[in-house]
C-alpha positions in Angstrom: 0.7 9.8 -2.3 2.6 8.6 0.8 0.3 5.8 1.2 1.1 4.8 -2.4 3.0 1.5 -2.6 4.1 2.7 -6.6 4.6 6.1 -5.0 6.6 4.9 -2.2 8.8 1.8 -4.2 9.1 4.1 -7.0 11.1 6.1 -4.8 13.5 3.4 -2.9 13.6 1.5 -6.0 13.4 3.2 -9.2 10.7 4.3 -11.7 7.5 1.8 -12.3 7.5 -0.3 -15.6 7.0 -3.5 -16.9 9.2 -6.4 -18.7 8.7 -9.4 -20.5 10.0 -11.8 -22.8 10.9 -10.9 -26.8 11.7 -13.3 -29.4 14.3 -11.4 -31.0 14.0 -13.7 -34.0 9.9 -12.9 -34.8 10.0 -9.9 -33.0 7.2 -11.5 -31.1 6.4 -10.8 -27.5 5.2 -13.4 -24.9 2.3 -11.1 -22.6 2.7 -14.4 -20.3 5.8 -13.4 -19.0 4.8 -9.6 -18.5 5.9 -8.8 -15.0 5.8 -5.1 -13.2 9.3 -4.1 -12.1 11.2 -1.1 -10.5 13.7 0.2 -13.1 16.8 1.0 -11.0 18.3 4.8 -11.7 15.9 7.3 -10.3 15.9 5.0 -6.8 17.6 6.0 -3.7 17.8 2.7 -2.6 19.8 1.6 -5.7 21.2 3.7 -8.4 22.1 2.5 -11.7 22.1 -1.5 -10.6 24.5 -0.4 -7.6 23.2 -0.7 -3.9 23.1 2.0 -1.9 21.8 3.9 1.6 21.9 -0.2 3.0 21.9 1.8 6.5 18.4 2.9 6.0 16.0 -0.4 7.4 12.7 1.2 6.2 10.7 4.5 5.3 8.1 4.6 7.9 5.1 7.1 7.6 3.4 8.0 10.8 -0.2 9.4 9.7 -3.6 10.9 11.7 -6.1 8.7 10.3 -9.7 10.6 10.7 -11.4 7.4 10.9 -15.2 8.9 10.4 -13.9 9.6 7.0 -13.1 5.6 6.3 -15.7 4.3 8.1 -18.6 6.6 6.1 -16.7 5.6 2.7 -17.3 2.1 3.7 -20.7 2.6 4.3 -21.2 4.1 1.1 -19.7 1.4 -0.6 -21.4 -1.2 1.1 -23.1 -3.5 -1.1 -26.8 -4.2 0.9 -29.3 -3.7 -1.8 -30.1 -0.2 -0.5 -29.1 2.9 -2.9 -26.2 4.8 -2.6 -28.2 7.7 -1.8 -30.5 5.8 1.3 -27.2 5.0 2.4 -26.2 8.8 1.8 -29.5 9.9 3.8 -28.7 7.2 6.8 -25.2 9.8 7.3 -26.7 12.6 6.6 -29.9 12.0 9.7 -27.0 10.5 12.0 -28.5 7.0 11.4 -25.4 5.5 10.3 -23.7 4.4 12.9 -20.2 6.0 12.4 -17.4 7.1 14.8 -17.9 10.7 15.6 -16.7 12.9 13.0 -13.7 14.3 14.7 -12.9 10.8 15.6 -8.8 9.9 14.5 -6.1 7.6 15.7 -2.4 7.8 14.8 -1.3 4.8 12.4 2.0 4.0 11.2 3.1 2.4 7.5 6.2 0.8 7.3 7.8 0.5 4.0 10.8 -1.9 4.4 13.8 -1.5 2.5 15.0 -4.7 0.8 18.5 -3.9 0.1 18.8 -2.8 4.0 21.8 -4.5 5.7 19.9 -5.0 8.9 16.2 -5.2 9.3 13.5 -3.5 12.0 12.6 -5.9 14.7 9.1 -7.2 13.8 7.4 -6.5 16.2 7.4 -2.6 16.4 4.5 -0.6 15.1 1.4 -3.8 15.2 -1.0 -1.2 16.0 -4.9 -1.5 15.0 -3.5 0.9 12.7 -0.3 0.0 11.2 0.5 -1.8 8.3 3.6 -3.0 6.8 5.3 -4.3 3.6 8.2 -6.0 3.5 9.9 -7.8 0.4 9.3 -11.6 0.1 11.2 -14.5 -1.3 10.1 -13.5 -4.8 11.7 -9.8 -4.5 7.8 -8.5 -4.4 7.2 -5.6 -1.5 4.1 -6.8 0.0 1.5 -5.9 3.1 2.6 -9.0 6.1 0.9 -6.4 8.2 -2.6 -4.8 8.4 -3.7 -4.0 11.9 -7.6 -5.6 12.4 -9.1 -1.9 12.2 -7.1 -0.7 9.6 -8.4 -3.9 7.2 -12.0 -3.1 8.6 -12.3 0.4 7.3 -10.9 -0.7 4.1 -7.9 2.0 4.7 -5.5 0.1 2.5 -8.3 -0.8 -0.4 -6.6 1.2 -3.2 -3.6 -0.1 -2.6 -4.7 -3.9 -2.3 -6.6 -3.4 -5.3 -4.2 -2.2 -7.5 -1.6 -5.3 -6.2 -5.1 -7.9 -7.3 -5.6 -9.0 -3.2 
């Protein structure tokens, strides 16, 4: 779950949840003002709404991407108006055009800590298969960062998905 960005902020920032806005005279919620948040206390960033471990600029996860396996669930997914299984008979009779299946290259993900009192120099780890996120101007952790061949096999779908990009 390294490559997990609820996995990964969970643990700088605190357990996953949700708030929003209660009329505490109805009792009525408003689901317009739902939000996800990180509830501080279990973090090791911050603990209990105090700052800490400011000395720590990011957690950075240095991963051997087999890239046949990214490249084949691409192709698998790829909508073409073939079936899933002619696409599945294209791999299995080499017609597929995939890296070889040993194929890897090292990638690095940079999860940047947003309480950190100084920051990594941006242009470390811009790889073809490096990503990072880093916290914007609205205190969301975002990807500013997805090397070319990392967005190309799709390594990072999951996660995009689950953010609505």
């Amino acid at each position: 779950m390294l490559d997990d960005p609820v996995t990964m902020m969970g643990a700088m920032y605190g357990d996953f949840g949700y708030q929003m806005s209660v009329n505490t005279e109805t009792g009525t919620a408003d689901p317009d003002t739902l939000e996800p948040i990180y509830i501080p206390g279990k973090g090791k960033m911050i603990r209990k709404r105090e700052i800490q471990n400011t000395r720590i600029a990011a957690l950075i996860l240095v991963i051997d991407h087999h890239i046949w396996n990214y490249a084949m669930r691409k192709y698998m997914n790829t909508e073409d108006g073939r079936t899933r299984h002619e696409r599945y008979l294209d791999i299995h009779n080499g017609e597929a055009d995939l890296p070889d299946v040993d194929a890897r290259l090292p990638g690095v993900t940079v999860w940047e800590n947003a309480v950190a009192s100084r920051k990594l120099p941006k242009d470390l780890f811009r790889g073809e298969m490096d990503a990072w996120w880093e916290v914007n101007e609205d205190g969301r952790q975002l990807p500013t960062y997805i090397g070319q061949l990392r967005r190309e096999l799709q390594v990072d779908r999951a996660a995009l998905d689950k953010l609505g990009m």
